[in-house]
C-alpha positions, 0 to 999 in steps of 0.5 A: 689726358692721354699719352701717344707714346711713350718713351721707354729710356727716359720714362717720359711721353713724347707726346701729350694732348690734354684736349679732344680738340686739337686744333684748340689754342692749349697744347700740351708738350711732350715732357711728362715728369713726377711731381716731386711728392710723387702726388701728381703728374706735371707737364707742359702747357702752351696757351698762346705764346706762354709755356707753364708748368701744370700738375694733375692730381692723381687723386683726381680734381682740377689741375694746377698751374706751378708757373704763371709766365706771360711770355716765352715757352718752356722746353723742358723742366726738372726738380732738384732731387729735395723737390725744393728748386725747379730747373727749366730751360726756356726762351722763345720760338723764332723762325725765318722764311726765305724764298729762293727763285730762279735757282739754276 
């Protein structure tokens, strides 16, 4: 796992990719944040059309999944200052495609 950049204001990376490949289907996102006990690094990390929250360890060992959503993407997170409620704004990625001809 390596930051491309970092983002000083908000201590955040503005980007992740947590495979060397990376045209593989897992993505990881830009929002990096603390764990609330300050143990693991947890961030975003889209498998198909699902977004889930993920923490690294910074003892070392396997990640682990905090989310488990089947659907939807996850645009940003945070936790409450007692580390006892997450906040996250999800929903879905849509886009449409138009094509103009004989434009004059």
């Amino acid at each position: 796992m390596w930051p491309l950049e970092e983002n000083s204001r908000t201590s955040n990376f503005s980007g992740l990719w947590l495979t060397a490949d990376r045209s593989a289907s897992l993505k990881a996102q830009s929002c990096v944040r603390w764990s609330p006990d300050g143990k693991g690094l947890q961030y975003l990390l889209t498998n198909g059309d699902a977004t889930n929250i993920w923490e690294q360890p910074l003892a070392g060992g396997s990640p682990r999944q905090i989310t488990r959503f089947t659907s939807g993407h996850i645009f940003d997170f945070s936790w409450s200052l007692d580390g006892k409620q997450l906040f996250m704004s999800r929903g879905e990625v849509t886009s449409d495609v138009v094509l103009l001809s004989n434009l004059r």
